[in-house]
C-alpha atoms as an extended CHARMM CRD file, in Angstrom:
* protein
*
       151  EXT
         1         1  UNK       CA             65.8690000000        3.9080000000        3.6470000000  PROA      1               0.0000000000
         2         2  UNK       CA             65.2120000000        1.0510000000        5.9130000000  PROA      2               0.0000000000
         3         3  UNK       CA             64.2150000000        3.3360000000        8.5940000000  PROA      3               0.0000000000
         4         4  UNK       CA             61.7120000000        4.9440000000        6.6190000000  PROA      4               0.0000000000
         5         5  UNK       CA             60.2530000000        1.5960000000        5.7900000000  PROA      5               0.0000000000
         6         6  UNK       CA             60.0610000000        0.9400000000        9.2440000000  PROA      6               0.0000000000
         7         7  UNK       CA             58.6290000000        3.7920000000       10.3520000000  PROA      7               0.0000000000
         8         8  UNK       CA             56.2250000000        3.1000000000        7.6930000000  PROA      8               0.0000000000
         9         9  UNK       CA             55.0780000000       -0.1820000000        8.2970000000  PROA      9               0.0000000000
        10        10  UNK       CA             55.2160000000        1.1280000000       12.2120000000  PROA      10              0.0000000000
        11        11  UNK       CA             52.5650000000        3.6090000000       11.1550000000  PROA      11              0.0000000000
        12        12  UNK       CA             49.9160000000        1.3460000000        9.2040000000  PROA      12              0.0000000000
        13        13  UNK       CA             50.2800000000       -1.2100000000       11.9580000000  PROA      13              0.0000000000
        14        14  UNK       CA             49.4340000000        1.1220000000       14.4880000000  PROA      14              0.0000000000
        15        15  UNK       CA             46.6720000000        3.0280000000       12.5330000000  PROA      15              0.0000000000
        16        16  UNK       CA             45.1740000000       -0.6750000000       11.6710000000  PROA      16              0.0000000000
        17        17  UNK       CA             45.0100000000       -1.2720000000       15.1030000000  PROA      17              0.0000000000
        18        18  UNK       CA             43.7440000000        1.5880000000       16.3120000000  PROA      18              0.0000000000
        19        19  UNK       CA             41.0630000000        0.9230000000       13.7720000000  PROA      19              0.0000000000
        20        20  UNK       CA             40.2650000000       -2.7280000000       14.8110000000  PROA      20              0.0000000000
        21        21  UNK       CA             39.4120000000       -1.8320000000       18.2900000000  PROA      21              0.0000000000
        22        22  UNK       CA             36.8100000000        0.1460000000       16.8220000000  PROA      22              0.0000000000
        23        23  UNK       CA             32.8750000000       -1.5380000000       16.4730000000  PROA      23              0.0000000000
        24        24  UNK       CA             29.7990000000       -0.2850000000       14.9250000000  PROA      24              0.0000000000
        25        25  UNK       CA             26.3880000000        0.3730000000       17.2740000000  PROA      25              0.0000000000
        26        26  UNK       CA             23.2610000000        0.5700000000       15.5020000000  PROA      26              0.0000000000
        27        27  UNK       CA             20.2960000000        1.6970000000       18.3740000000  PROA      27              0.0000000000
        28        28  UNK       CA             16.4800000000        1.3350000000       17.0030000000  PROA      28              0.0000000000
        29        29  UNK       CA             13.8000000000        2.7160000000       19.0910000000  PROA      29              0.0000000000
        30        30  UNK       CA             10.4290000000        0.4890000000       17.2710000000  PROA      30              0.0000000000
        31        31  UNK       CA              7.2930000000        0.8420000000       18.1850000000  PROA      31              0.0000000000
        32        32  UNK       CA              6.7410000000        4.8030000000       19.4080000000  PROA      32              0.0000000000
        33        33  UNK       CA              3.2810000000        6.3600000000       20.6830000000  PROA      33              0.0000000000
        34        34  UNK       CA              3.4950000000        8.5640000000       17.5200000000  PROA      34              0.0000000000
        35        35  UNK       CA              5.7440000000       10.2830000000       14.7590000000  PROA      35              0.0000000000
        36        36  UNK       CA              5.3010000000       13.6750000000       16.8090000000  PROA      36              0.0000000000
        37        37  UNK       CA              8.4000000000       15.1920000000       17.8040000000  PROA      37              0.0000000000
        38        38  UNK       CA             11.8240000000       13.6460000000       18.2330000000  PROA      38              0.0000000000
        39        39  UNK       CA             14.1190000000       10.8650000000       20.2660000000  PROA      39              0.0000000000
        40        40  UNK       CA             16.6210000000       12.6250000000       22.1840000000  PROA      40              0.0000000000
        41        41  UNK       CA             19.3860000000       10.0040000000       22.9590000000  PROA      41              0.0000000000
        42        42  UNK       CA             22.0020000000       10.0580000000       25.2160000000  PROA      42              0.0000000000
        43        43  UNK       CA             25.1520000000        7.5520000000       25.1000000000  PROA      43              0.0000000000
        44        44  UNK       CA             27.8090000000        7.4560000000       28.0950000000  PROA      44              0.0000000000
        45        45  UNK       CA             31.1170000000        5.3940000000       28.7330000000  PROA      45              0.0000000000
        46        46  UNK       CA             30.9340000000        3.2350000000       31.3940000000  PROA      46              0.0000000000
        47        47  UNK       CA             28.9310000000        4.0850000000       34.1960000000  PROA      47              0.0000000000
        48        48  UNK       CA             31.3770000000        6.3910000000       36.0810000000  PROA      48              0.0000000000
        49        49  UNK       CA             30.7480000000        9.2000000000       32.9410000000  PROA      49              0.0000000000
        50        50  UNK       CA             27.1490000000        8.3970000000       33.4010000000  PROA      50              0.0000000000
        51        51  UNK       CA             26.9270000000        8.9430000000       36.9690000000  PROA      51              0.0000000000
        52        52  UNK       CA             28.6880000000       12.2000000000       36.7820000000  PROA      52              0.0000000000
        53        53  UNK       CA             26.0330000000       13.0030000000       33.7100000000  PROA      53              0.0000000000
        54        54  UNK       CA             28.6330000000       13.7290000000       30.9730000000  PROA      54              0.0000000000
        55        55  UNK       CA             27.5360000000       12.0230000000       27.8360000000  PROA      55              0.0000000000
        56        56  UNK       CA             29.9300000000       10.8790000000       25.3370000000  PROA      56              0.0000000000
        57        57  UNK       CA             27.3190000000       11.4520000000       22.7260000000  PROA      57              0.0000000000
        58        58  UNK       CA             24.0320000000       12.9810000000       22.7300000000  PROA      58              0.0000000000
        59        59  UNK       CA             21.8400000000       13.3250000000       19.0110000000  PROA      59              0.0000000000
        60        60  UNK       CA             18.2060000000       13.5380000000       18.3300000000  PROA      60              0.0000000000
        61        61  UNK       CA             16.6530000000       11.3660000000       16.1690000000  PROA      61              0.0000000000
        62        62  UNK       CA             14.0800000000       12.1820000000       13.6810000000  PROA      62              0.0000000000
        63        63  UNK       CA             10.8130000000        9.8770000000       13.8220000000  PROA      63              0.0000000000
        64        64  UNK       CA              9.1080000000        7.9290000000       10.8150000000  PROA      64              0.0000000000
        65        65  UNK       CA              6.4260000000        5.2430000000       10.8750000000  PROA      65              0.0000000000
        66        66  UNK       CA              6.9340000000        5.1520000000       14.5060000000  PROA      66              0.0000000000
        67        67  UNK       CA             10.4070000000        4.2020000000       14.9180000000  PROA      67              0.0000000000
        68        68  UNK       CA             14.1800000000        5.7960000000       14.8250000000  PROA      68              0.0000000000
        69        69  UNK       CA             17.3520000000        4.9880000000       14.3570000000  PROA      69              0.0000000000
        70        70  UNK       CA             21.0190000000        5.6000000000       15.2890000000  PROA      70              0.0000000000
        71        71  UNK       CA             23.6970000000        4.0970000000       13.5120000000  PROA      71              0.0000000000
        72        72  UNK       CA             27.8790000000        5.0140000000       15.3380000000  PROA      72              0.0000000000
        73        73  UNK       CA             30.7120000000        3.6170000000       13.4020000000  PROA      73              0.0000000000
        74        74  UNK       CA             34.2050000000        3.3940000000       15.0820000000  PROA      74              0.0000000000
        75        75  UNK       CA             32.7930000000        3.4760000000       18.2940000000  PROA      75              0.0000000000
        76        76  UNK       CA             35.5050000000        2.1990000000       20.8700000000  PROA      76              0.0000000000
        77        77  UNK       CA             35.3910000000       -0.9150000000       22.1830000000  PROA      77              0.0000000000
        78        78  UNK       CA             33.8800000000       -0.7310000000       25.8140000000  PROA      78              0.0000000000
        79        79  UNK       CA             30.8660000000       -0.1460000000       27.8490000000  PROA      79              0.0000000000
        80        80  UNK       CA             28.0610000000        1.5170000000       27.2360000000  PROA      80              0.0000000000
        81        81  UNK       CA             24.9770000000        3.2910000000       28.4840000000  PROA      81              0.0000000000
        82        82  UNK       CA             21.7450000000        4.8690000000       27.2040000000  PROA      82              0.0000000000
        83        83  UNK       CA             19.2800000000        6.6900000000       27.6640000000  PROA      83              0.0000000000
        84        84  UNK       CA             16.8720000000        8.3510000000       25.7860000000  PROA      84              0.0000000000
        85        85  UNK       CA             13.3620000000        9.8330000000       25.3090000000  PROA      85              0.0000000000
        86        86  UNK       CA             10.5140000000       10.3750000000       23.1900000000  PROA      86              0.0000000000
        87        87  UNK       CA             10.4220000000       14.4150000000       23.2410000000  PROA      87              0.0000000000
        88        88  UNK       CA              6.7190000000       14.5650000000       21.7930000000  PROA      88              0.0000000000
        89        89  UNK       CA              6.4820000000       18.6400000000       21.8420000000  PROA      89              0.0000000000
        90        90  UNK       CA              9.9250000000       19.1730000000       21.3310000000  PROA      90              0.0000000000
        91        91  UNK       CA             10.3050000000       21.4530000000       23.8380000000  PROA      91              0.0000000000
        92        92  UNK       CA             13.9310000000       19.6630000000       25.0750000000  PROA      92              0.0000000000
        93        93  UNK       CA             13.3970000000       18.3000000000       28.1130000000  PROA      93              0.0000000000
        94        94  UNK       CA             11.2140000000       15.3430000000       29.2300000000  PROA      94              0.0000000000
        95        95  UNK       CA              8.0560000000       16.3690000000       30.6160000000  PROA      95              0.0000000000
        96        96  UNK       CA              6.6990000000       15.1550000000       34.2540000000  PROA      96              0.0000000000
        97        97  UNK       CA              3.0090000000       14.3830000000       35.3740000000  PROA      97              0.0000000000
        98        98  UNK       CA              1.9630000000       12.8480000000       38.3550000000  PROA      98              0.0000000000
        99        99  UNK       CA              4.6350000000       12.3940000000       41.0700000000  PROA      99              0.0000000000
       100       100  UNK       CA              7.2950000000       13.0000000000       38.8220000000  PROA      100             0.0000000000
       101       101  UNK       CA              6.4500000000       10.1840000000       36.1750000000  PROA      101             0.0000000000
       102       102  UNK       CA              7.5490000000       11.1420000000       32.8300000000  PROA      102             0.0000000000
       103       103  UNK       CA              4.6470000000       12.2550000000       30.7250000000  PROA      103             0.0000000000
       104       104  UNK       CA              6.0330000000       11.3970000000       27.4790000000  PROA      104             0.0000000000
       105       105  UNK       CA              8.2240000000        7.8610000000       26.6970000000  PROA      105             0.0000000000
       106       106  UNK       CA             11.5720000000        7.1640000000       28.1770000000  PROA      106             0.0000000000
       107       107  UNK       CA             13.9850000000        3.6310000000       27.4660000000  PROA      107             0.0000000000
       108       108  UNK       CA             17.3880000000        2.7520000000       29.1310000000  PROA      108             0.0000000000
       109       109  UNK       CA             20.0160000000        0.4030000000       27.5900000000  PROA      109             0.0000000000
       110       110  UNK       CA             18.8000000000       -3.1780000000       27.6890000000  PROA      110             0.0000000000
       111       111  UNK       CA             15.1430000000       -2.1650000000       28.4770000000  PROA      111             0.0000000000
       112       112  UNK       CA             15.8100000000       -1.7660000000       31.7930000000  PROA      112             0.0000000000
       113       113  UNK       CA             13.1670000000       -0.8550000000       34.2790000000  PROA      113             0.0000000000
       114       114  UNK       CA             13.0950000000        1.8530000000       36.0400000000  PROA      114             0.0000000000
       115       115  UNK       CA             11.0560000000        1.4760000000       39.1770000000  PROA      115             0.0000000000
       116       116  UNK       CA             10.7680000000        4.3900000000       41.8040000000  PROA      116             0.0000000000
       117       117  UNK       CA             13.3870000000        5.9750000000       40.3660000000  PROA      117             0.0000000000
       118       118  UNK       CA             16.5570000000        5.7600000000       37.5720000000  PROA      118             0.0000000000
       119       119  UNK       CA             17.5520000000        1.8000000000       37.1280000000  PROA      119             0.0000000000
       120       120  UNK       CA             20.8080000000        0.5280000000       38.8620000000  PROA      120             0.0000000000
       121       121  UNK       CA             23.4660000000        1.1500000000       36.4590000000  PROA      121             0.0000000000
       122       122  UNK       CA             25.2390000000       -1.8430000000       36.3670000000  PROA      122             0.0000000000
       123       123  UNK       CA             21.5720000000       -2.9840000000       34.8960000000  PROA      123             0.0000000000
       124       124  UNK       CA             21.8620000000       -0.2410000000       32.1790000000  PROA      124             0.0000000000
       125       125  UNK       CA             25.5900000000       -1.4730000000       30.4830000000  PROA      125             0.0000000000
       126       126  UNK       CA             26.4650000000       -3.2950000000       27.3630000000  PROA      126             0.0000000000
       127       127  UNK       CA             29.3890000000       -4.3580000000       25.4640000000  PROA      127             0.0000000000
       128       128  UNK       CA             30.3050000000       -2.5730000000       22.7990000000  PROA      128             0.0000000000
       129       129  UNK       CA             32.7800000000       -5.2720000000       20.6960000000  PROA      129             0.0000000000
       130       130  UNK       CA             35.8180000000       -4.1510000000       18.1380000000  PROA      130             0.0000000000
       131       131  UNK       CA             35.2100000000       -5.6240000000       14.6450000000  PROA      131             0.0000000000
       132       132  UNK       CA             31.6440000000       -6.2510000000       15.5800000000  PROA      132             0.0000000000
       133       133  UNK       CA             28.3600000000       -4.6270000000       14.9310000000  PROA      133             0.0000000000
       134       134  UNK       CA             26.1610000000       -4.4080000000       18.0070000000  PROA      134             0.0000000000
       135       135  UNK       CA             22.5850000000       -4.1460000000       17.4950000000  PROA      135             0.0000000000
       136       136  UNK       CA             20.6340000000       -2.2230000000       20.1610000000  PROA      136             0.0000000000
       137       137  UNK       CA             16.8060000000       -2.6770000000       20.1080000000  PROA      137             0.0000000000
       138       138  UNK       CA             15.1510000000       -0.0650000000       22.8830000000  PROA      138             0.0000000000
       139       139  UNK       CA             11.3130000000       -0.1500000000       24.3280000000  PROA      139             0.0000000000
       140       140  UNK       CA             10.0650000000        3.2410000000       25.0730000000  PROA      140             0.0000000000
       141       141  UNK       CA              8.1970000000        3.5400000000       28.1740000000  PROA      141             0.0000000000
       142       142  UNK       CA              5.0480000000        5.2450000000       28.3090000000  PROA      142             0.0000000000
       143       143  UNK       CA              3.0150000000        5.6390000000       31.1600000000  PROA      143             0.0000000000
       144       144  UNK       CA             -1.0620000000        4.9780000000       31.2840000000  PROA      144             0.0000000000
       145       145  UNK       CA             -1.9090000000        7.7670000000       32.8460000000  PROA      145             0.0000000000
       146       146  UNK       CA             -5.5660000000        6.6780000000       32.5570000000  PROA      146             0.0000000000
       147       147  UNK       CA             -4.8970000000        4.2870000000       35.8590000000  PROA      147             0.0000000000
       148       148  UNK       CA             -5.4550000000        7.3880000000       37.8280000000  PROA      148             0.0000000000
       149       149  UNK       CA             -8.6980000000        9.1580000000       36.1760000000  PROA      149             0.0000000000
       150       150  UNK       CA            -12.3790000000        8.8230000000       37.5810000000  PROA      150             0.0000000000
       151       151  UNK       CA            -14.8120000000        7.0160000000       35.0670000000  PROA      151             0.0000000000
């Protein structure tokens, strides 16, 4: 009997645990060119899984008044990565103009920059925090591609 209340009380305390390691992201893309077409979001632990491009978690968002949203509960406690675009014609990939800038909106974790290419990384991560909910508020990018037009 006083095994099986060990093992018990063994169980709870590890399942408790295993649960308090766990946060709660919530990722809101404000502010988008237009409710056309989707966000297609990308999330990646740590940046070794997002240099070898495997994504922990990829979803696409639906779009209303201009904005999206992603809520994960019981995400592990780590680091994080994302990346994501604003899919305008749906057609599932992100579209390319002029020298290979992205026609259509793009955001990284922590609004970083990209400039002549994908941002650094290191740039990119974030803490997600057991017991904690971490809000993550992303910028999409878009281009002006009316820079390079004649008047």
């Amino acid at each position: 009997m006083k095994r099986l209340l060990l093992l018990t009380c063994t169980i709870v305390l590890f399942v408790t645990q295993m649960h308090a390691a766990n946060g709660t992201l919530i990722v809101r893309f404000e502010n988008l060119k237009s409710n056309d077409g989707k966000v297609m979001v990308a999330l990646f632990d740590g940046k070794e899984n997002f240099s070898k491009h495997e994504a922990t978690q990829t979803v696409t968002l639906s779009i209303e008044n201009y904005s999206a949203v992603w809520n994960l509960d019981s995400l592990p406690e780590g680091q994080y990565i994302i990346i994501a675009y604003h899919d305008e014609n749906e057609n599932q990939k992100i579209d390319l103009g002029i020298m290979g800038i992205p026609v259509e909106g793009y955001a990284f974790s922590n609004n970083t920059v990209a400039e002549m290419g994908p941002p650094n990384p290191d740039d990119m991560l974030f803490e997600v925090k057991g017991n904690q909910e971490t809000i993550h508020e992303l910028k999409m990018v878009y281009f002006d591609f009316s820079l390079f037009q004649n008047n």
